[in-house]
C-alpha positions as CSV (number, residue, x, y, z in Angstrom):
1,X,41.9,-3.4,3.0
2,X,38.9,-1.6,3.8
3,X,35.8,-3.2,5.5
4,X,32.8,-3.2,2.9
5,X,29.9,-1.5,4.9
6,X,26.6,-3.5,4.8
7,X,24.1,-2.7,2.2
8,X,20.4,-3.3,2.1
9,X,18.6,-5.4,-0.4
10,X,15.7,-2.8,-0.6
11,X,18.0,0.1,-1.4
12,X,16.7,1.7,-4.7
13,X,13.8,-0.2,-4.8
14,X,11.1,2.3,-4.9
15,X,8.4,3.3,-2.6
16,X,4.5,2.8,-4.4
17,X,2.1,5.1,-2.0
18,X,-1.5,5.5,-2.4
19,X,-1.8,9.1,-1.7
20,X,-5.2,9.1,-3.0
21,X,-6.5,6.5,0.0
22,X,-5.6,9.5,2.7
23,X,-8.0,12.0,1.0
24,X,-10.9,9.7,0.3
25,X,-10.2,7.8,3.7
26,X,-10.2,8.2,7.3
27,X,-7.3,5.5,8.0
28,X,-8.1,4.1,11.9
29,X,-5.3,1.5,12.0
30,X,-2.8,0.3,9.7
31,X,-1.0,-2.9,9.1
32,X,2.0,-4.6,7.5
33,X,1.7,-6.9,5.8
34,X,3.6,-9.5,3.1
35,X,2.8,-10.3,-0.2
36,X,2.7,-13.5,-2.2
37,X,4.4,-12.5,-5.5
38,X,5.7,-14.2,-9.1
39,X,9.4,-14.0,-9.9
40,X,8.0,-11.1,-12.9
41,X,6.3,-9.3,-10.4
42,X,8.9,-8.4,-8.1
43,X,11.2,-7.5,-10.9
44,X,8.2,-5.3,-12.6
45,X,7.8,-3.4,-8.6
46,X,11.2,-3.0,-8.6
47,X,11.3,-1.2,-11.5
48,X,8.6,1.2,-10.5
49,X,5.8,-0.4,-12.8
50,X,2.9,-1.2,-10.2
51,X,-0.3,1.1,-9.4
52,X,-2.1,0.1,-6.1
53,X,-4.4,3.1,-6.5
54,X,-7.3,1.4,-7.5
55,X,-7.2,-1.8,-4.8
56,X,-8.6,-3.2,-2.1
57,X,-8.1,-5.8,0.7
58,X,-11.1,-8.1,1.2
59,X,-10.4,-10.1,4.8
60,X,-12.5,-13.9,5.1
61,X,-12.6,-15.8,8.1
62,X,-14.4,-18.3,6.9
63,X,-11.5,-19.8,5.0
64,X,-9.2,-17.7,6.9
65,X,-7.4,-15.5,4.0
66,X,-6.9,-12.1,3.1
67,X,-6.6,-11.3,-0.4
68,X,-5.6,-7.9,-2.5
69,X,-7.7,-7.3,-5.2
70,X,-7.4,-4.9,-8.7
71,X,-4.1,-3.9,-7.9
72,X,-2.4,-3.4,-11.7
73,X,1.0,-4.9,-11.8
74,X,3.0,-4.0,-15.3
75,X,4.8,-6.5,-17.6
76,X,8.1,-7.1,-17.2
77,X,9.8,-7.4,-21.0
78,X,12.7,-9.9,-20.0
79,X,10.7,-12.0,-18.5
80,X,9.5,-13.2,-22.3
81,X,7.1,-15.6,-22.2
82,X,7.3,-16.0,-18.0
83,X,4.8,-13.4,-18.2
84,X,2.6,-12.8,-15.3
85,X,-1.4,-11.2,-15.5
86,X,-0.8,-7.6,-14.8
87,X,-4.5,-8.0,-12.6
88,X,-5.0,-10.3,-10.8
89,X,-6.1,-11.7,-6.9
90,X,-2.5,-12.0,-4.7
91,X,-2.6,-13.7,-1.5
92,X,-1.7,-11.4,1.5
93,X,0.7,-12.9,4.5
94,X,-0.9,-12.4,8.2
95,X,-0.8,-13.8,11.3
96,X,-4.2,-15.7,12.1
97,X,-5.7,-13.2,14.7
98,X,-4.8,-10.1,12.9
99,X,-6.8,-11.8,9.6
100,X,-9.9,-12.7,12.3
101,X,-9.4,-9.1,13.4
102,X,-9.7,-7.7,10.4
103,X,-12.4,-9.2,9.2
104,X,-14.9,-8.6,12.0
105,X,-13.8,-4.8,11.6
106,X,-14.9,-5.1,7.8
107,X,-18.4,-6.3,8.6
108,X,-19.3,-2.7,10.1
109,X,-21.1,-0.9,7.8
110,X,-18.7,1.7,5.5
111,X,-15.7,0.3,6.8
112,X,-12.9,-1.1,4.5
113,X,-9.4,-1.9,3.6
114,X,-7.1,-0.1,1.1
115,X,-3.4,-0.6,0.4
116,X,-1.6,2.3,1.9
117,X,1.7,1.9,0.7
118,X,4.0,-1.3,-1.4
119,X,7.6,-1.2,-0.9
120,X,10.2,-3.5,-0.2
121,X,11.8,-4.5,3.5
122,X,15.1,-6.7,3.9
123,X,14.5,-7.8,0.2
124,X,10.6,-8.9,0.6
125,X,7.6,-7.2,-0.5
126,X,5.4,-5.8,2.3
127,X,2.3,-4.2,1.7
128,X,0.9,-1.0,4.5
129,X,-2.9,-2.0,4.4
130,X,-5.1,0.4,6.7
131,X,-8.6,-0.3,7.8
132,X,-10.4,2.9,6.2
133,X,-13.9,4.6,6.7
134,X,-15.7,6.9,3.6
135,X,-15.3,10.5,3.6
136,X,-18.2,12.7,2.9
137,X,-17.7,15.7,1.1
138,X,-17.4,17.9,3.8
139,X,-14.5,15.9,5.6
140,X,-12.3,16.2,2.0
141,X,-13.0,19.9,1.7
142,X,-12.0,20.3,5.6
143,X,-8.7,18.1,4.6
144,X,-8.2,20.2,1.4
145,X,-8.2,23.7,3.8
146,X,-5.9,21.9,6.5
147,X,-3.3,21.2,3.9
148,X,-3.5,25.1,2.6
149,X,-3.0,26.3,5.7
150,X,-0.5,24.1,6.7
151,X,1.4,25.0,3.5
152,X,0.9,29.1,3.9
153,X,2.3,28.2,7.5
154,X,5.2,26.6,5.8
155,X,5.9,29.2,3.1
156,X,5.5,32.1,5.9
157,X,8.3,30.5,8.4
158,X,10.2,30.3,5.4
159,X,10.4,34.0,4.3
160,X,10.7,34.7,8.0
161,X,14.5,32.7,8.1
C-alpha cells in the first residue's frame, strides 16, 4: 500500500490581503499575529467571506491587550441560530513585550496599525498586522509611477523572450 503523503490543515483556505494598506501606508515593521475567533467565524474565513480592508489594530498597555477593530466578518448560513456579529472587537494573541512594543510605537504622532494580511497557518488563524505611517499625496502618486514602470519593465522583457 502506498504511504499517504502529509497534508496541511490550511490547504484551500484562502488568503484575505489588504492590498489597499500598502498604497495608503508606509509599512515599517510587520507582525504575526493570532486571532481569538467563534466557531462561525472560522468557518465564514474559510469560505472567503471576511473583508479586513477597513480595520485597525489599537495596542493598550495599560490593560495589556491588543484588539482588531471594524474588521467585517460574513454570516455563516449553517451555523443557524449560532450566529456570530459580523463587526465586532476580536482579541489579538501576542507575546507581552511585542504588545508593550507596539503600543509605545502607536503614541508617535501619525503612526498606526493595519491588518496586512488574514490567513490560516497549521489550522489557526493568524493575522500580518504592520505598524504603518500616512502617505501624503505625493508619496501614492510616486508609488502609482513605480508600479508602471515596473510593469512596462515587465511587459518589455517579455516581448524580448
Amino acid at each position: 500500500m502506498a504511504k499517504k503523503g502529509k497534508k496541511s490543515k490550511g490547504e484551500g483556505a484562502p488568503t484575505i490581503e489588504n492590498r489597499r494598506a500598502r498604497y495608503e501606508y508606509f509599512i515599517d515593521e510587520s507582525l504575526e499575529v493570532g486571532i481569538k475567533l467563534q466557531g462561525s467565524e472560522v468557518k465564514s474565513i474559510r469560505a472567503g467571506n471576511c473583508s479586513i480592508a477597513e480595520g485597525y489594530v489599537m495596542a493598550q498597555s495599560s490593560p495589556l491587550r491588543l484588539t482588531l477593530h471594524g474588521i467585517n466578518v460574513g454570516v455563516y448560513g449553517p451555523a443557524g441560530q449560532s450566529q456570530h456579529p459580523a463587526v465586532r472587537n476580536r482579541v489579538l494573541l501576542a507575546h507581552k513585550r511585542e504588545i508593550v512594543k507596539l503600543a509605545k510605537q502607536v503614541e508617535q504622532k501619525g503612526v498606526t496599525i493595519v491588518p496586512l494580511k488574514l490567513y490560516f497557518k497549521d489550522g489557526m488563524a493568524k493575522l500580518l498586522i504592520g505598524v504603518a505611517r500616512g502617505k501624503r499625496a505625493h508619496d501614492k502618486r510616486q508609488t502609482i509611477a513605480d508600479r508602471d514602470a515596473k510593469r512596462d519593465i515587465q511587459r518589455a522583457m517579455s516581448k524580448r523572450q
